[in-house]
N, C-alpha and C positions, 0 to 999 in steps of 0.2 A: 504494500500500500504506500510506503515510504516513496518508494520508487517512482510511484505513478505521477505523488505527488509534486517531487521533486520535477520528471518530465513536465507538470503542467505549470509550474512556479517558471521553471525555465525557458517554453513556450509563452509565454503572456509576458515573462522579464524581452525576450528577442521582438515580440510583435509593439509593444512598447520601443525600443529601441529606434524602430522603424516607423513609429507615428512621430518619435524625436526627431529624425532625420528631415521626415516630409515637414513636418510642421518647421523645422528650423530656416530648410531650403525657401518653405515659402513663404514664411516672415524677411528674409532676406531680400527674397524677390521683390516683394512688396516693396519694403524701404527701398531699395533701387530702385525701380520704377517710379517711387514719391517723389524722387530726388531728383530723376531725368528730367519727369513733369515739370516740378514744381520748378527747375532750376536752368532747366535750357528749354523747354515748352513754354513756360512762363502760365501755365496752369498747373494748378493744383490738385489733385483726385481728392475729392471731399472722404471718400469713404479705407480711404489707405491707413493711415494712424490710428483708427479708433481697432482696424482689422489685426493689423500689426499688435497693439496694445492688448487683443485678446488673446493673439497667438501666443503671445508673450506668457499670457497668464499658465496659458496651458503647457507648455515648455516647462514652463519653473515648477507647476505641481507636477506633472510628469518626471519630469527631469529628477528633483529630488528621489521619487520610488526609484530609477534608476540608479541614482548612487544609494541608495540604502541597499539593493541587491548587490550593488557590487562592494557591500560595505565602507563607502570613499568617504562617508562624513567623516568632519571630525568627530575625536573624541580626545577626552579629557581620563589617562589614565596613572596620575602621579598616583591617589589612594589605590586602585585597583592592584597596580603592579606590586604594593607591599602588601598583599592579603595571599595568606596562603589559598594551597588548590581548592581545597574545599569550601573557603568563604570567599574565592574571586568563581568560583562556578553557582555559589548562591547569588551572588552580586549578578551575573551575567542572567541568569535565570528571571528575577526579580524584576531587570531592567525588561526582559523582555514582556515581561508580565504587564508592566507600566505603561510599555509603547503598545501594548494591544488595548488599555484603555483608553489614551490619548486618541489611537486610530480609530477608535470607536467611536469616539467625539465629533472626531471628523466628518463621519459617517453621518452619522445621527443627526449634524446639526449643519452637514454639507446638506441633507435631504430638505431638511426643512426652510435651509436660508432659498436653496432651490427653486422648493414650492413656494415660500414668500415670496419672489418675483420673478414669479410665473407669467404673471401678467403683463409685466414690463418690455419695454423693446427699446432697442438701442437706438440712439438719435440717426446715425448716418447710414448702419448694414439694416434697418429695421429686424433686428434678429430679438427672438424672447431672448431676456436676460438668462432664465434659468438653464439655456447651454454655453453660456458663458460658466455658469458656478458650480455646473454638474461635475467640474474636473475634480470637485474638492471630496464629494463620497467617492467618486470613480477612485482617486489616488488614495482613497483612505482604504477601499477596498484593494489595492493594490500592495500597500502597507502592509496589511494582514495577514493578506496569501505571504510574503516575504517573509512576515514575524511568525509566521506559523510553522515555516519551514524550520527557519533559523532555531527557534524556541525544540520543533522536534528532533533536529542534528545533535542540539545540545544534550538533551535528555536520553538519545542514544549513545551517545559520547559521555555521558556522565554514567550511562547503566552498563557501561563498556569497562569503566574504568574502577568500577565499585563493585 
């Protein structure tokens, strides 16, 4: 079961990687084509900056789930590193426990800020807001799959070693 999960954590971390990609290429595109407009056309695309600005959003919550599977944040391990094995694998455990309620928050109250403006529509793409903010449960759900892996590697690796 480990296994399968593992394939499906690793499949959804690649297909992410690949919405990173397209989403980066085409915020890129954007701003350059704003630029040519705005700066040798001597027009403006009304709807370029507010696009870019969303892509933006989505990048940075995506992006993040992406280094958290590659574990690239930082971290802060002056205390961890003087705890011995057995109280830095409770420390590790703990933490993981903490980031699946935080991810949960996310979830819960990505849904809700969501459905609050539901309603809404952006001035210039006329797009509802709430797929603008849907990134925030989407990556919270993205968190978990990752914390859920990570949390069972460890507790295989701790009943490995006990």
């Amino acid at each position: 079961m480990m296994e399968a999960f593992i394939r499906f954590d690793s499949r959804l971390s690649r297909a992410v990687d690949v919405l990173l990609s397209a989403l980066g290429i085409t915020m890129a595109s954007i701003v350059i084509l704003e630029v040519i407009f705005r700066y040798l056309l001597n027009h403006s695309l009304f709807w370029a900056e507010e696009l870019a600005r969303y892509i933006l959003v989505w990048l940075t919550f995506l992006g993040a789930t992406a280094a958290y599977h590659r574990k690239a944040h930082p971290g802060i391990d002056i205390l961890t590193s003087k705890l011995g094995p057995r109280l830095r694998r409770a420390n590790t455990l703990l933490v993981h426990c903490i980031s699946l309620c935080l991810f949960g928050v996310m979830i819960y109250y990505g849904i809700a800020f969501s459905y609050f403006v539901r309603l809404q529509i952006t001035p210039a793409l006329s797009l509802p807001k709430w797929i603008i903010f849907a990134v925030i449960p989407i990556s919270g759900l993205l968190f978990v799959c990752h914390c859920l892996l990570f949390l069972m590697q460890d507790l295989k690796e701790g009943s490995r070693d006990g």
